[in-house]
C-alpha positions as CSV (number, residue, x, y, z in Angstrom):
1,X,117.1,30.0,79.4
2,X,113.8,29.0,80.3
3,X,111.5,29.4,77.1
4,X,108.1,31.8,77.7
5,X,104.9,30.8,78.3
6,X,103.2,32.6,75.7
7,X,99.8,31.5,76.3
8,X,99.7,33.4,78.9
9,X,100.1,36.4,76.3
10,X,96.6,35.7,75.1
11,X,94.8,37.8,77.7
12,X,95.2,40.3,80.6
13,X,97.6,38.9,83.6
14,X,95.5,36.8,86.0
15,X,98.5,37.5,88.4
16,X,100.6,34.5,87.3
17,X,102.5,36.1,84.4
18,X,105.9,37.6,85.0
19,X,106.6,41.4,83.5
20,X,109.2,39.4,81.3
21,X,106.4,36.9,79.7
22,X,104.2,40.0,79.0
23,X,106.7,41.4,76.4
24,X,106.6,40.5,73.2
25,X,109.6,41.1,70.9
26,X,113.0,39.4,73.0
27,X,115.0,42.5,72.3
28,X,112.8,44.4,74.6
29,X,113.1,42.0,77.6
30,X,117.1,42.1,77.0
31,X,117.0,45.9,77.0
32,X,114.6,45.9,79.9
33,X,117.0,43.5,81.8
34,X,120.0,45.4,81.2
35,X,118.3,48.9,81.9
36,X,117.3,47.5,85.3
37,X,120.3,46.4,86.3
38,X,122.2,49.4,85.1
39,X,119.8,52.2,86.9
40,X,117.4,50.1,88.8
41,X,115.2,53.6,90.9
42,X,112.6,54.4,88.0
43,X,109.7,53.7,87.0
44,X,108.3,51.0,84.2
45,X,105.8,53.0,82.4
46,X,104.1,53.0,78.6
47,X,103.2,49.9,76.4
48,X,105.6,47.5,78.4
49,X,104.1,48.5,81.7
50,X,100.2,48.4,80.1
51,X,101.2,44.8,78.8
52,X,102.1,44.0,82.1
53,X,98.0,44.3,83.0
54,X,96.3,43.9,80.2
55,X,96.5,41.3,76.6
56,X,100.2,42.1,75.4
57,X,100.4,44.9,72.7
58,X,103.6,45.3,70.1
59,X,105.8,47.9,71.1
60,X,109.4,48.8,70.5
61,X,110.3,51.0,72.8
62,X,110.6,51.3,76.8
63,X,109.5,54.5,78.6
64,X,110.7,55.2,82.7
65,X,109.5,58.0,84.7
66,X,111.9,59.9,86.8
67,X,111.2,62.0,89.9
68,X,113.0,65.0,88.4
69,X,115.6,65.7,85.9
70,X,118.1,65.8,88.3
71,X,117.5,61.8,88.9
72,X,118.0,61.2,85.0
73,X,121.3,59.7,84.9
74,X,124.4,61.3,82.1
75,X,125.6,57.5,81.2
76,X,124.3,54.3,81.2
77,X,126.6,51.7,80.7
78,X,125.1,49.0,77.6
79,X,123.6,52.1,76.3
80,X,124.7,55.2,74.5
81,X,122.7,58.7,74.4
82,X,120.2,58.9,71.5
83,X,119.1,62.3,72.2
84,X,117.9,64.7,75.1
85,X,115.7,61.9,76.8
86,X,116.2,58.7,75.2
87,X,118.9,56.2,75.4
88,X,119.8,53.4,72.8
89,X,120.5,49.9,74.0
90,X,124.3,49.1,72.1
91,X,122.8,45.4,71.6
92,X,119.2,45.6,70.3
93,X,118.9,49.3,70.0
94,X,116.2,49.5,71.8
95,X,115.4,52.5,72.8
96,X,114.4,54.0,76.3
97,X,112.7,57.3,76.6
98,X,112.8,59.1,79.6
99,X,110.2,60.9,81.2
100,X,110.5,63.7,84.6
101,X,107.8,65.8,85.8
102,X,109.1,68.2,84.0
103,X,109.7,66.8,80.3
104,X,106.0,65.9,80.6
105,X,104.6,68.9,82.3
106,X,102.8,67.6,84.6
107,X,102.8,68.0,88.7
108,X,106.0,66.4,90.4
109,X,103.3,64.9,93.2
110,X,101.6,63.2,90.7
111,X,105.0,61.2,89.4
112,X,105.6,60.8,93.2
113,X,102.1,59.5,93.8
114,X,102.7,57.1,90.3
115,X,106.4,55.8,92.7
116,X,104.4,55.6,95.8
117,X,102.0,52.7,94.4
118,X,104.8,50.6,91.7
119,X,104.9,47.6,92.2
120,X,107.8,45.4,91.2
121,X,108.3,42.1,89.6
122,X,111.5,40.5,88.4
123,X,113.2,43.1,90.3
124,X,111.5,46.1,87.7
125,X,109.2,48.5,89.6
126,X,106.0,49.2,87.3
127,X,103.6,51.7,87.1
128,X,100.4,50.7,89.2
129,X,96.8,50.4,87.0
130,X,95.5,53.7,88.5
131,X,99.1,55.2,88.2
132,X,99.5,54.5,84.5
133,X,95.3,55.8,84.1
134,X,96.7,58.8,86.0
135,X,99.2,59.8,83.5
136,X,97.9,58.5,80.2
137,X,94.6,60.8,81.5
138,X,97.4,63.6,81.3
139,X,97.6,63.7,77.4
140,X,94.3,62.2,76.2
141,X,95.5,60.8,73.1
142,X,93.8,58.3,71.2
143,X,96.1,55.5,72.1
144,X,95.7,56.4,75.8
145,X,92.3,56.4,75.9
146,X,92.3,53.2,74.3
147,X,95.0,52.1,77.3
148,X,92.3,53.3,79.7
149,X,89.2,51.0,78.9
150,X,91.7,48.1,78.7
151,X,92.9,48.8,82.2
152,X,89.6,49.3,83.2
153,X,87.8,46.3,81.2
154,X,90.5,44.1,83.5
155,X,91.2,45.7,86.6
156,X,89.3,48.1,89.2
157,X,90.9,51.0,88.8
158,X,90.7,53.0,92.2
159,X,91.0,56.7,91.9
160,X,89.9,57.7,94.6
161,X,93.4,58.8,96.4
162,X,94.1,60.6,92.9
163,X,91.4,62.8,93.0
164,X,93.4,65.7,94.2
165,X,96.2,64.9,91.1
166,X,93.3,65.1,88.9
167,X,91.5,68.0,87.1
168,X,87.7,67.7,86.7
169,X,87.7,67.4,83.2
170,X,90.3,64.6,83.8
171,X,88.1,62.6,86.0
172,X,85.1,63.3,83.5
173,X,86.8,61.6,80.7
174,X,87.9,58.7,83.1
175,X,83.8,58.5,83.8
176,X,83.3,58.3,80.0
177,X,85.7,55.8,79.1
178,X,84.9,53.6,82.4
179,X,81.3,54.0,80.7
180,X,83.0,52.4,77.3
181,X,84.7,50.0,79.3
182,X,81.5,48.3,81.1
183,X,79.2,48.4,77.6
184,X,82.6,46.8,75.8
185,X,83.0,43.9,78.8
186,X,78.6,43.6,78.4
């Protein structure tokens, strides 16, 4: 096995890092490796998927969006049922929540819109920057605002095919952090 670059950890991906060299405890990557080749249609989304972009953060779980619950599937072989939404990896016990339109109550076009622009690298499709804005703009947490200004102090964040997904007070707060972003980067 080839050993990681983690240099390349040390800041957000100039587009030469691999999803698998943005993650930083192994048990994750095997997890994420297995998931994908076990139920390869969702969606990478949550700290792997913001590590992806931005400097690597510690997390211990994986989270994948869904287009409904009706897409989430009963078994998963590698991986036994934790509860109503999550799975636990039988090797690292990792665990993998799992998100639908509906578990997070938000509007089914907006999880299409988030499948529409995924990417995917070593054969994972991830949340896009404007994508992951789009649904961490959905709660408003503390943590997701901080995700915000990182996406936005590295990438430019588009929303302008969004807008429709997006409630004004939604696109207010994405104008205020974009505001902490650019005195943060000055």
């Amino acid at each position: 096995m080839k050993m990681r670059d983690l240099i390349k950890m040390n800041g957000p991906n100039d587009g030469t890092r691999t999803l698998y060299e943005s993650i930083l405890p192994n048990e994750l990557v095997t997890a994420l490796r297995d998931w994908s080749k076990a139920v390869p249609e969702p969606v990478l989304i949550g700290g792997v998927a913001l590590s992806f972009y931005v400097r690597p953060r510690n997390t211990d779980d994986l989270d994948y969006l869904f287009i409904s619950e009706q897409d989430v599937p009963e078994e998963v072989s590698g991986f036994k049922k934790a509860r109503d939404h999550a799975f636990l990896h039988q090797k690292t016990h990792v665990e993998v929540e799992i998100l639908t339109p509906e578990f997070l109550k938000v509007d089914a076009a907006l999880v299409q819109k988030v499948y529409d622009t995924a990417r995917t690298d070593s054969g994972v499709k991830i949340a896009s920057p404007e994508g992951l804005v789009a649904l961490k703009v959905q709660r408003g947490f503390l943590q997701d605002k901080a995700d915000i200004v990182a996406l936005l102090k590295v990438t430019a964040i588009d929303l302008t095919e969004w807008s429709a997904l997006l409630t004004d007070e939604q696109k207010q707060m994405i104008d205020d952090l974009r505001t902490v972003a650019e005195k943060e980067e000055g």
